[in-house]
C-alpha positions as CSV (number, residue, x, y, z in Angstrom):
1,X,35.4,-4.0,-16.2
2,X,38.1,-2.9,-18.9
3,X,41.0,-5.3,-19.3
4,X,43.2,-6.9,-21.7
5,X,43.3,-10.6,-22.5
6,X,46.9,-12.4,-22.7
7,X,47.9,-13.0,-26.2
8,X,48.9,-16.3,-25.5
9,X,46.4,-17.3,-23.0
10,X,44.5,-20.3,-24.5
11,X,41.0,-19.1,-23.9
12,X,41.3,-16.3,-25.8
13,X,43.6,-17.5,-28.5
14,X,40.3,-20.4,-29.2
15,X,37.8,-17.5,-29.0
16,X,39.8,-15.0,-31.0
17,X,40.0,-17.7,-33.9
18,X,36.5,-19.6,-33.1
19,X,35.8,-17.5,-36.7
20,X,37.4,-15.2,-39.1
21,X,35.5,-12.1,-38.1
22,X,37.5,-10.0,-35.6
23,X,40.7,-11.3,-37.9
24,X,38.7,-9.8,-41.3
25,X,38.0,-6.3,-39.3
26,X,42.5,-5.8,-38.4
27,X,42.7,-7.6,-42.4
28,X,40.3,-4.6,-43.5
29,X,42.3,-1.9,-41.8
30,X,45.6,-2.5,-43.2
31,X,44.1,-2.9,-46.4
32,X,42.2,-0.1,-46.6
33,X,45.1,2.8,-44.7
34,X,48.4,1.0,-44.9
35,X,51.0,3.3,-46.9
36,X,52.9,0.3,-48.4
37,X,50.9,-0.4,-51.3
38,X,52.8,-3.6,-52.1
39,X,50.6,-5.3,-49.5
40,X,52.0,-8.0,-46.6
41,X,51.1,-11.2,-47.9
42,X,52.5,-10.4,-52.2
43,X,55.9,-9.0,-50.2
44,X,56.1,-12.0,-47.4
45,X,55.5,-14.4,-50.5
46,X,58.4,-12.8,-52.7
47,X,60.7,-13.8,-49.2
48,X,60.1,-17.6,-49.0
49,X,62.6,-19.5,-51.3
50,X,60.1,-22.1,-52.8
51,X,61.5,-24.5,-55.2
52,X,58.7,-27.4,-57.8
53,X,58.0,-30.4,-55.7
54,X,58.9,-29.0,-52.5
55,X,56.9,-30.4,-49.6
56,X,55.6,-27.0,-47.6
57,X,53.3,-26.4,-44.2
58,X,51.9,-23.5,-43.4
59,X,51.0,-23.1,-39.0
60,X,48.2,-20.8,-38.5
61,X,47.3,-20.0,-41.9
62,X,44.3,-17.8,-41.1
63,X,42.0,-17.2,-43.5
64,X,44.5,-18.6,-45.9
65,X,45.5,-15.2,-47.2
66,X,49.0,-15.7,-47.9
67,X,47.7,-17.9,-50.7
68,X,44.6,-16.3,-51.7
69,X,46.7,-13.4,-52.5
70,X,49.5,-15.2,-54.3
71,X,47.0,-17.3,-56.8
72,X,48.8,-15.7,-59.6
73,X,52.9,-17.2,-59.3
74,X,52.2,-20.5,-56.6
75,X,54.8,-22.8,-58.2
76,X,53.6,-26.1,-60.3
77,X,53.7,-29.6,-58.1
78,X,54.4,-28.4,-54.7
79,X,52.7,-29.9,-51.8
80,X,50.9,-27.5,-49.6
81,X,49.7,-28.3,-46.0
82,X,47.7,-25.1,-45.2
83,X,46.7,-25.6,-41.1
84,X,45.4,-24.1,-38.1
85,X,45.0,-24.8,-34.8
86,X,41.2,-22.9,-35.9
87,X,39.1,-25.7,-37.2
88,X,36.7,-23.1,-38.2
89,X,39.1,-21.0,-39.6
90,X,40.4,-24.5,-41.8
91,X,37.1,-25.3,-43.0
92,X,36.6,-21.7,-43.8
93,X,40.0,-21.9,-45.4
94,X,39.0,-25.2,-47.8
95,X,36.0,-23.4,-48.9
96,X,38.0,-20.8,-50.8
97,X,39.4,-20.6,-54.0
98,X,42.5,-22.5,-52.9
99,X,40.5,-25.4,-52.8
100,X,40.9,-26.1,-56.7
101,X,44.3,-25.7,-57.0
102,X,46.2,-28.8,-56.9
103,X,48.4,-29.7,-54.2
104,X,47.1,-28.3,-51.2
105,X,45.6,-30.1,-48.1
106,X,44.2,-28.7,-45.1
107,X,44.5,-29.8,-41.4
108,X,43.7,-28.9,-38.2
109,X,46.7,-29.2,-36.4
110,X,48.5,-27.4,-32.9
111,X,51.9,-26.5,-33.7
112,X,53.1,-27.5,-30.2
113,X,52.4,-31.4,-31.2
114,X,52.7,-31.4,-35.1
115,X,51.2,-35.0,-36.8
116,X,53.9,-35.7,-39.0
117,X,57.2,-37.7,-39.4
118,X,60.8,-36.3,-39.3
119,X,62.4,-34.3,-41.7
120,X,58.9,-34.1,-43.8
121,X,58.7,-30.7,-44.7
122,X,61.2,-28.6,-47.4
123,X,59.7,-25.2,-46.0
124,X,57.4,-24.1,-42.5
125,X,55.4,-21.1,-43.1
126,X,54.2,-19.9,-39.3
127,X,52.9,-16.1,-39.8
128,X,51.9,-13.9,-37.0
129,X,51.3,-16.8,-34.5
130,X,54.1,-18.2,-33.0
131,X,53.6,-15.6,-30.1
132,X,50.4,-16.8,-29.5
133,X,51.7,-20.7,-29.1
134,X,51.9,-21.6,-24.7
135,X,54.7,-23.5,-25.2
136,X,56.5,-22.0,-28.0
137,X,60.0,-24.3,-26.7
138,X,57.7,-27.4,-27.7
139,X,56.7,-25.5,-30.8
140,X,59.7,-24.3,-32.3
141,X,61.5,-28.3,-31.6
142,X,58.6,-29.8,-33.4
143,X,58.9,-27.6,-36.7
144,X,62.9,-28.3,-36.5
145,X,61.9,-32.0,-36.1
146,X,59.4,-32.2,-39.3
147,X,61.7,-29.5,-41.6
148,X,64.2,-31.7,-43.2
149,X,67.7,-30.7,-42.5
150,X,68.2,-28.6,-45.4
151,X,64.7,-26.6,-45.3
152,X,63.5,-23.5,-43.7
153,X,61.6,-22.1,-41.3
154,X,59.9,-18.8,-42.0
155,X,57.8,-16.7,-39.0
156,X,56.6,-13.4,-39.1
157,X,56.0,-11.2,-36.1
158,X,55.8,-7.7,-34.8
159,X,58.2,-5.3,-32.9
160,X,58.1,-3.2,-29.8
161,X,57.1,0.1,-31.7
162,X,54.1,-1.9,-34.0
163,X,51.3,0.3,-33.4
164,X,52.7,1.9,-30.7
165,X,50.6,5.3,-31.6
166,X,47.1,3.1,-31.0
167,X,48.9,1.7,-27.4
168,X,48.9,5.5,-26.3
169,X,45.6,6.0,-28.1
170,X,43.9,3.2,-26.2
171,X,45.5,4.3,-22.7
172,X,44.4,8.0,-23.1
173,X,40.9,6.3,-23.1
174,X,41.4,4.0,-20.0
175,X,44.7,3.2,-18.3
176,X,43.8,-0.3,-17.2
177,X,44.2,-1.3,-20.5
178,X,48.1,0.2,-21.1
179,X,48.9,-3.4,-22.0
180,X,46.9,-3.3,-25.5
181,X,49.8,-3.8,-28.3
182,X,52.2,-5.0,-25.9
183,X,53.8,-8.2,-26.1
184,X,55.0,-9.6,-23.0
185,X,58.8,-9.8,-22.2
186,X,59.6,-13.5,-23.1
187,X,57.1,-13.3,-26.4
188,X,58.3,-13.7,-29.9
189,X,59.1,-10.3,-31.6
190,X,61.3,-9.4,-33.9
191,X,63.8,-7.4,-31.4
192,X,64.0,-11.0,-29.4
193,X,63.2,-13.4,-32.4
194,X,67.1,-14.3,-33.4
195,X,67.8,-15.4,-30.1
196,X,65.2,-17.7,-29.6
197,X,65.1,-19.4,-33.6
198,X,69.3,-19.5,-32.9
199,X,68.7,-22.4,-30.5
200,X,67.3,-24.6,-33.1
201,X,68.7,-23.0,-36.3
202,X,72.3,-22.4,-37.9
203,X,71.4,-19.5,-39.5
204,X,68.7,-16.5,-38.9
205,X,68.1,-13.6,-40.9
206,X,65.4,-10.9,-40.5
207,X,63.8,-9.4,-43.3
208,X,61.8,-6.1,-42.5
209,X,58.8,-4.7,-44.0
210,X,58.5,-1.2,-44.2
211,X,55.1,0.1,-43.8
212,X,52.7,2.7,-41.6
213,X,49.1,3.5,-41.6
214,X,47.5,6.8,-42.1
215,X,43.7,5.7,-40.9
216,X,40.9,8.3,-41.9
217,X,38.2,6.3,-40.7
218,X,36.5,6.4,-37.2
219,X,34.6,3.2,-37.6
220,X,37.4,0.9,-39.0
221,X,39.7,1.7,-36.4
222,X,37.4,1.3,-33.9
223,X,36.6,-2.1,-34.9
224,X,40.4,-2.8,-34.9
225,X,40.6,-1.9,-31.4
226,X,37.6,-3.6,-30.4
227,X,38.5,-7.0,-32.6
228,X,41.6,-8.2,-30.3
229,X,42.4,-8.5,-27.0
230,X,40.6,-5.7,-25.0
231,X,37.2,-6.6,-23.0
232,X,34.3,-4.1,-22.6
233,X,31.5,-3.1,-21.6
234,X,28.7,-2.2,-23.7
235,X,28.5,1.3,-22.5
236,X,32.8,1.7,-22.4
237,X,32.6,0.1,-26.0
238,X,30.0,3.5,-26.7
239,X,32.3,5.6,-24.9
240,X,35.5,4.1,-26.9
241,X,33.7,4.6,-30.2
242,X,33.3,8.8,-29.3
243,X,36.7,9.2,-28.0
244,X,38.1,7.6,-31.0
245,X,36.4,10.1,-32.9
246,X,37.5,12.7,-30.8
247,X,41.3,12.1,-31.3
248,X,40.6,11.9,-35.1
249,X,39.1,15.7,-35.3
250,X,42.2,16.7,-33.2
251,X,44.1,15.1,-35.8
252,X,42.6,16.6,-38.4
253,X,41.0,13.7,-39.6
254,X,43.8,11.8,-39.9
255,X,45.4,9.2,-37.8
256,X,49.1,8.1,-38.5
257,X,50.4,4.6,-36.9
258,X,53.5,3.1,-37.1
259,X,54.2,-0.5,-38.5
260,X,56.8,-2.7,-37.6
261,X,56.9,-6.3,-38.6
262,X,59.0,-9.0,-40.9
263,X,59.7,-12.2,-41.0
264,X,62.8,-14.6,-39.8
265,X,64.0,-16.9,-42.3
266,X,65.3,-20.1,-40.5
267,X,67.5,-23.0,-41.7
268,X,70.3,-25.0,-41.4
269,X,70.8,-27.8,-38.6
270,X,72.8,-27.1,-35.5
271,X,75.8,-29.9,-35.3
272,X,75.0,-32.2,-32.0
């Protein structure tokens, strides 16, 4: 049976992140077909304030690209907490090149009960995941509790129209699975972002990226769709892979997908 697993749903946030394979195959296809070549992680670096000595932890880090990519210009004698909720995903993390630059540490750690004291952290980094957090109330108070009242919070997320051309895609193939790319109502996006960060912060601002994807590749997008949150059959996973192709030839070998995403910057305590 074809259906689509809830993107905050706990099962399938721990199987999704269990390894870094079906977040390497979406990694790949941005990489390879995104139009913006001033890629995510160098441009989402460039918009966090960082400041020598600061004390900085990163929810959800990934892979640990947001790092891995910025090598090059990490600021002397910061302290870096890079964690994940993943302890796979953290070893696999501490196994990379980060691992011999000073500084860093890595945890395993749920960002719905974080392991530190109050007002801890200059700067919390929490990319792409907060919509994947249950309780993203309990969440959102524990990073306002550990960022000292003068530091930041900055989360990344998608909007409503992010890939919106690969939602229609998808439910051309089978409409059972419509809900592919769509986050639910009360999720963490960027059109509903302000309000929720506003309950905890004195000031939000949204910073946009502007990108799209122009795919030319059958298998790569295939393996995008197949990587997150859809369930198939072997056979409907055969089937998928030829439609796929299909749509490609009618679009004369070119598939064009919008991108929507940015980050909120956070900060500033609200008076009590």
């Amino acid at each position: 049976m074809a259906k689509v697993q809830g993107i905050a749903d706990p099962e399938y946030v721990n199987s999704q992140y269990r390894t870094s394979t079906n977040l390497n195959a979406r990694i790949r296809l941005h990489q390879q077909f995104s139009t913006n070549k001033y890629g995510w992680q160098r441009w989402l670096f460039d918009q966090i304030r960082f400041a020598p000595q600061n004390r900085i932890l990163e929810l959800g880090c990934g892979t640990g690209a947001l790092w891995l990519e910025n090598l090059d210009r990490i600021p002397a004698g910061m302290e870096i907490v890079v964690s994940d909720l993943s302890s796979g995903l953290v070893a696999q993390t501490q196994q990379s090149p980060i691992n011999s630059y000073p500084g860093f540490q890595f945890k395993v750690i749920d960002a719905q009960s974080i392991p530190y004291e109050d007002d801890r952290f200059d700067i919390v980094i929490a990319s792409h995941m907060l919509y994947h957090v249950p309780d993203r109330t309990k969440a959102l108070s524990e990073i306002r509790r550990v960022l000292k009242p003068t530091g930041s919070l900055y989360t990344s997320t998608v909007g409503k129209k992010h890939l919106i051309e690969l939602t229609e895609l998808i439910c051309r193939f089978n409409p059972q699975l419509s809900s592919w790319g769509k986050l639910p109502s009360d999720s963490f996006c960027l059109e509903n972002g302000h309000t929720q960060l506003r309950k905890y912060f004195a000031t939000v601002t949204l910073h946009r990226y502007r990108d799209a994807l122009i795919v030319t590749d059958t298998g790569s997008l295939t393996d995008y769709i197949l990587s997150g949150r859809i369930v198939l059959t072997p056979e409907q996973k055969e089937d998928l892979a030829e439609f796929v192709k299909r749509e490609m030839n009618a679009s004369n070998g070119k598939f064009y997908i919008t991108k929507d995403s940015g980050v909120f910057e956070a900060s500033g305590s609200l008076k009590t």
